[in-house]
C-alpha positions as CSV (number, residue, x, y, z in Angstrom):
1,X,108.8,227.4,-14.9
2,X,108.2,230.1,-17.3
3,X,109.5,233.6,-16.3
4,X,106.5,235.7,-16.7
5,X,108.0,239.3,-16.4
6,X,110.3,238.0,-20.0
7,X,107.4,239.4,-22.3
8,X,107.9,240.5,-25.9
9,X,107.1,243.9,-26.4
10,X,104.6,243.9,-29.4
11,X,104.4,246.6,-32.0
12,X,101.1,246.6,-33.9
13,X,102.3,248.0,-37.2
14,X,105.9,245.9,-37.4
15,X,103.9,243.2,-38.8
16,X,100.8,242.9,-38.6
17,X,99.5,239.4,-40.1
18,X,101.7,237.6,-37.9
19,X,99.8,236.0,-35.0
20,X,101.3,236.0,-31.7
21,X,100.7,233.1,-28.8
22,X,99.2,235.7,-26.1
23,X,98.4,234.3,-22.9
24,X,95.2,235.7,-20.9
25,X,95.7,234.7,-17.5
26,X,91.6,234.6,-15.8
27,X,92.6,233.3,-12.5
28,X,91.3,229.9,-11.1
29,X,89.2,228.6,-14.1
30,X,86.8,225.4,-13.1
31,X,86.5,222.5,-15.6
32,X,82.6,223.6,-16.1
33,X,83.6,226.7,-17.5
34,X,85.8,225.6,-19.9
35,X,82.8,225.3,-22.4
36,X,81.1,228.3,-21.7
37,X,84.7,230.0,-22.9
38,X,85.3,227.8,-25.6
39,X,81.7,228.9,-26.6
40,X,82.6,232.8,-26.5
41,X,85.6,232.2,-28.3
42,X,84.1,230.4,-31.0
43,X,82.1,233.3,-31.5
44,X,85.4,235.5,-32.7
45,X,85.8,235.0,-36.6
46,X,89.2,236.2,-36.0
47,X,90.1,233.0,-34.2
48,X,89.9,229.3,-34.7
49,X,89.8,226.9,-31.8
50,X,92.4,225.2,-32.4
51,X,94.9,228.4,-31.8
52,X,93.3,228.0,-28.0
53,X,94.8,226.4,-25.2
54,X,93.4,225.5,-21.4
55,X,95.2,226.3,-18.5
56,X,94.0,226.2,-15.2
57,X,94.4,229.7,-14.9
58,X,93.1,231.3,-18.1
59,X,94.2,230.0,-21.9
60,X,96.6,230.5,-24.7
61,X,95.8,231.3,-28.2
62,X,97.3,232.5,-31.3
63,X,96.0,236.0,-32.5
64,X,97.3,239.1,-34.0
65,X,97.9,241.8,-32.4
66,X,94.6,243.9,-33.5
67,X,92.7,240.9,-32.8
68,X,93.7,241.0,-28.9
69,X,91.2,244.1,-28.1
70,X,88.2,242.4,-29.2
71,X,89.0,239.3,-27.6
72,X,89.4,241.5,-24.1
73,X,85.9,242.9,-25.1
74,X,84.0,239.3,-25.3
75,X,85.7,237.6,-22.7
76,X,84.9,240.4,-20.1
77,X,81.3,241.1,-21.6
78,X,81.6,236.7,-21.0
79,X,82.1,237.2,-17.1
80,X,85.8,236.2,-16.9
81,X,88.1,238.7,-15.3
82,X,91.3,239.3,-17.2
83,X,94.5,239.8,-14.4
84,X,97.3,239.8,-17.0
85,X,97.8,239.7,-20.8
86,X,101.4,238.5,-22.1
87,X,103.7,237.0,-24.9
88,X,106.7,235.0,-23.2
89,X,110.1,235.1,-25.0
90,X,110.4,231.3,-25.3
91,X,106.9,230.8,-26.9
């Protein structure tokens, strides 16, 4: 099990084309609204789908670091609460 409170601290101008694997942790996500988020993310041209991953509890995807308040923006504006944002050490 992945410690969660390990999280890299990220510093937007140390390099800032290098994407980071952010997890967005949305609580209890239902299969049927796996769609309707992969929809809203599709929507970002600052992210391809294949940098997201499922979880039942929110998703994973690869972004850099100025693209991480937009996504915030669209998936709250989607209806999806947002409990925790974080980079893990061993990712």
């Amino acid at each position: 099990m992945n410690d969660v409170l390990l999280i890299h601290r990220i510093i937007p101008k140390e390099n800032p084309e290098k994407k980071h694997p952010m997890t967005f942790i949305t609580g209890e996500m239902e299969e049927t609204r796996w769609n309707d988020l992969l929809d809203l993310l599709s929507r970002l041209e600052s992210l391809s789908l294949s940098d997201v991953i499922l979880k039942y509890n929110g998703f994973t995807v690869e972004l850099k670091t100025e693209d991480i308040p937009e996504l915030l923006k669209q998936v709250l504006i989607g209806g999806y609460p947002i409990y925790e944002v974080y980079e893990l050490y061993d990712q």
